[in-house]
N, C-alpha and C positions, 0 to 999 in steps of 0.2 A: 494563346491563352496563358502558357507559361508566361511571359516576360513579365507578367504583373504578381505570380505566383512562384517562381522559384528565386531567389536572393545570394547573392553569395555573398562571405565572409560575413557571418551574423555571430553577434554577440549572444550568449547564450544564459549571460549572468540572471537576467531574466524570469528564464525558462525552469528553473534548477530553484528549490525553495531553501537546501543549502547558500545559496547565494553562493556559489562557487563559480571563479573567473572559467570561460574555457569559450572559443568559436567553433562555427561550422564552416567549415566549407562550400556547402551548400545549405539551405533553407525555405522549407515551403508550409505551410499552413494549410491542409486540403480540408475544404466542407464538403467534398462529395467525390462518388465514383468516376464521374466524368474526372473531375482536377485532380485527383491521382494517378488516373492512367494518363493523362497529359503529362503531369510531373514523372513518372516514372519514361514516357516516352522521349523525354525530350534528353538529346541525342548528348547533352554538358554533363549529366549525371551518370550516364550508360558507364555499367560496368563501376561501378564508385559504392563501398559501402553505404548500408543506409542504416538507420536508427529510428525507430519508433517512440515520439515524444507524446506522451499524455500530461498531468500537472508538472511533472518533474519533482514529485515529490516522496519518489523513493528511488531516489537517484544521485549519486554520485560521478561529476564529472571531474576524471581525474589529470585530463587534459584535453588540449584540441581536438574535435573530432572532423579526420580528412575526408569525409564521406559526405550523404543527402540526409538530413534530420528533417523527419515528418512529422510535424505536429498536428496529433491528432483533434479536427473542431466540425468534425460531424453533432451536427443538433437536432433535437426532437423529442418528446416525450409522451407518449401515448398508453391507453388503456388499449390492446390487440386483440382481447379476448377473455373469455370467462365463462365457467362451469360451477358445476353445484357446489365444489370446493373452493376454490382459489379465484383470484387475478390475475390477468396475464401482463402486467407492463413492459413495454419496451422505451430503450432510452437510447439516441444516441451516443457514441464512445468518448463526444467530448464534451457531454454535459458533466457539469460540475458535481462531483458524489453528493457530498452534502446536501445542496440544493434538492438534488432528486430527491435527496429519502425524507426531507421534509413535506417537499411536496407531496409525495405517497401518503404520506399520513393527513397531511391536510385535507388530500380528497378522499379519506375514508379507506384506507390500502396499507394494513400496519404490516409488520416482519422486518423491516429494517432497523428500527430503532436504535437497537443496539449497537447501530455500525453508524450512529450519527457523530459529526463533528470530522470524520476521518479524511486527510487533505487528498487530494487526486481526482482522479477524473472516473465516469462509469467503465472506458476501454481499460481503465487499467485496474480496475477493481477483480478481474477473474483472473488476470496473470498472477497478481500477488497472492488470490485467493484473501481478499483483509477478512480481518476479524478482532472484536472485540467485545468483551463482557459477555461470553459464554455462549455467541455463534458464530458462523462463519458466512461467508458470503455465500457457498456452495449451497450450505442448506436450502436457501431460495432460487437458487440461482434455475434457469429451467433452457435459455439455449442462445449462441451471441453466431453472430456473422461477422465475416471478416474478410477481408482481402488477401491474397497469397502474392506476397511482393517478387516470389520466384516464377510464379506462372502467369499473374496477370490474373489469374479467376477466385470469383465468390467462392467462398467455402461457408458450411453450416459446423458449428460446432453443438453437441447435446450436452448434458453433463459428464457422461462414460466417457467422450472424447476428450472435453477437457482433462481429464487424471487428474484433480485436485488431491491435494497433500495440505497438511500446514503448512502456510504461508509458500505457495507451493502451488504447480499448473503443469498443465505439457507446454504452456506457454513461458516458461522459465526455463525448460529442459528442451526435450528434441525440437521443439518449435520457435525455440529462442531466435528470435529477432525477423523470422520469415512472417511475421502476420502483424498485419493492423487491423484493429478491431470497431469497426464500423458501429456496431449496434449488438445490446445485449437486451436480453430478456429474463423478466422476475415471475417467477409463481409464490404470489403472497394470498396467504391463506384467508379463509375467510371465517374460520373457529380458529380467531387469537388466542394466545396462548402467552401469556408477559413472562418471559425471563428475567429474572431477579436475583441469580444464584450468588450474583458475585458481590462478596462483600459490602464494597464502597456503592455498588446501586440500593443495597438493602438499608444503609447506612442515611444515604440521600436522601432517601425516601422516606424513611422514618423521620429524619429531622423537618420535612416538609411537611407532616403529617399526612402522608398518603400511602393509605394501605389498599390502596387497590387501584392501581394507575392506569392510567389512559395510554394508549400508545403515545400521545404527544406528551405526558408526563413523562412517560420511561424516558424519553425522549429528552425532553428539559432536563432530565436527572445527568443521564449520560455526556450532556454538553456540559454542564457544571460543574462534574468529576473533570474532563479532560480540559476542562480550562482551568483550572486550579492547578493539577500535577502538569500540564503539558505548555512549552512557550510557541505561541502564535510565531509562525515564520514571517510573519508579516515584520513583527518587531525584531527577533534573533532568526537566524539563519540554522532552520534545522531539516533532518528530514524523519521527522519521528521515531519511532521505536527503531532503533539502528541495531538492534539485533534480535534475533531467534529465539524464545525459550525454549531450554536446550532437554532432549527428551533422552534419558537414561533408563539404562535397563534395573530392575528389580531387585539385584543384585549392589550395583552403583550407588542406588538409591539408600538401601541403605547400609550401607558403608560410609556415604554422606550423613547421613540423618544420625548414626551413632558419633561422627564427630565434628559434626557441628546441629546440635541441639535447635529446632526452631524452623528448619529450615523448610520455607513454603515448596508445596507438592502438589502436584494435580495428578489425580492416578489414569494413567490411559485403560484403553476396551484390553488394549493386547498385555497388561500387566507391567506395563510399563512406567513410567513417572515423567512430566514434563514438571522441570523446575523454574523460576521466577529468576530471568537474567537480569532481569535487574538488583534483586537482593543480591544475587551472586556477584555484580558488580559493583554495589555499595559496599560490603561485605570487604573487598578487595582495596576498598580505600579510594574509590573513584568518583563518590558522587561529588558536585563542585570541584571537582579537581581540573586542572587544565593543562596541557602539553601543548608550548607555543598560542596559537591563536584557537584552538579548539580544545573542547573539552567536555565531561559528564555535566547534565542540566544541575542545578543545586535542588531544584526539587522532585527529578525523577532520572535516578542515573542511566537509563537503559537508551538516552538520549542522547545525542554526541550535537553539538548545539557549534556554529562558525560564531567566535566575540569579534567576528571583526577580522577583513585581510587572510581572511584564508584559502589557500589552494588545493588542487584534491591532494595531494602529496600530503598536506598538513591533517587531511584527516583518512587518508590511508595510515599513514604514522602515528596517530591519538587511537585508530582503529584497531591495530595490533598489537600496541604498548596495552591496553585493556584487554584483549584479549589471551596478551602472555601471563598477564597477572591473575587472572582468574584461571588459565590452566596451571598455574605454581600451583595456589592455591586450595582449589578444590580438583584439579586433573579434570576440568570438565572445558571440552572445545568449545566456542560460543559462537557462530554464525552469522555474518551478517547479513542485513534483509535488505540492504539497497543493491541497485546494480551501477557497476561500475564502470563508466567508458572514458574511451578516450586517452591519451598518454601511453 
């Protein structure tokens, strides 16, 4: 069954929506449990790092990787269940995010919305924990399965096991790189409730005349912010919000906000402040700015975008050259949100 299923020396250009050069070693593409215990059994990969591939689009390859890359293309999308409150959907880990949370809404299933246009896959949507326009994927999120590439067996994961943080899993931390995520599950409510806190949706929607939107309006609205501020990797080479807004204490906060006037704030539950890396990085003199072949989006700095011939080196180095400038500047760390292998 392997020999049509595992590949060696594969290009990975690809696979990576940075468009970043870099191979695998090995290379398999599994739709199901059967073809990854074959691929994990089969005796060329024993003992060989492996890597968990979903879109590749919060990811950084920063060179060849000498290991097995799994790319995750488990498929399916179903309704599982339902109670006086909510939906139960599940989706395979390699259906296309997007795609799913249109679909949801199409069949009458809204809570996504706000997480539309966002590039990657549904497996990889609970490790990064996405989120944008004032929720998180967690909120909905209700329970995924997964493979444990150490033992060979199904695991169930609930929400309490996942440990979601911002942008943020046990699947980022202690479980890093031990699990492929087969199949996850949505509890989407059935007393909607439209989110609109965040400015530029309030904005969209007013100029559309629509004060009272439809889950596929919110929807429409949200693709039409993020196509505007954000470049299609399809056309440039990016892998989205390439960093963290960076969350300071109360104190920090303002000490910032006394000297530098203006500066965007979200106040957290613990009294906290998460700040806007991207002002903080335009702020620093980085938007459109470029180092070598990579550099800040011209219309949303928080973007590290490949113009062309770029390697991970070249945006490791565009990565920390931004990130020294902004601790000059404000003494505030900034995090990156891709991971990065390989080299």
């Amino acid at each position: 069954m392997t020999a049509d299923l595992l590949r060696p020396d594969v290009a990975l250009d690809a696979f990576n929506t940075l468009r970043l050069p870099a191979r695998a070693a090995w290379f398999a593409a599994v739709e199901s449990a059967d073809q990854l215990r074959a691929v994990l059994d089969d005796a060329r990969v024993a003992g060989l790092p492996r890597f968990v591939l979903g879109g590749g689009s919060n990811l950084v390859l920063a060179g060849d990787f000498a290991g097995l890359v799994l790319h995750v293309a488990f498929r399916g999308r179903a309704r599982v269940q339902e109670d006086a409150d909510a939906f139960y959907i599940r989706a395979g880990g390699g259906e296309n995010w997007h795609d799913f949370v249109r679909w949801t809404l199409e069949m009458g299933w809204p809570g996504l919305e706000n997480l539309s246009l966002i590039p990657g896959t549904v497996g990889a949507a609970p490790v990064q924990n996405i989120g944008a326009y004032g929720i998180e994927m967690a909120e909905h999120f209700y329970s995924l399965r997964a493979y444990d590439l150490a033992t060979g067996k199904t695991v169930g994961f609930d929400k309490a096991d996942c440990r979601f943080g911002y942008r943020d899993s046990f699947f980022k931390q202690q479980g890093a790189g031990r699990y492929l995520i087969a199949a996850v599950t949505f509890r989407l409510p059935k007393r909607w409730v439209p989110r609109m806190g965040y400015a530029d949706v309030a904005r969209e929607l007013e100029a559309g005349g629509i004060a009272t939107p439809t889950p596929l309006q919110l929807s429409d609205a949200v693709i039409a912010i993020r196509r505007r501020k954000l470049p299609d990797p399809a056309e440039i080479g990016n892998a989205g919000s390439f960093f963290k807004n960076p969350v300071v204490s109360a104190a920090d906060y303002a000490r910032l906000a006394a000297a530098h006037p203006g500066l965007p704030h979200y106040p957290q539950a613990d009294g906290s402040h998460k700040l806007a890396a991207g002002w903080l990085i335009e702020q620093a003199g980085w938007k459109g700015r470029r180092l070598g072949p990579v550099g800040c989006y011209e219309r949303q700095a928080l973007v590290l975008v490949n113009h062309g011939g770029a390697c991970g080196a070249d945006v490791r180095a565009a990565s920390a050259a931004v990130r020294a400038d902004v601790r000059a500047r404000f003494g505030v760390d900034l995090e990156p949100e891709p991971v990065f292998i390989g080299g």
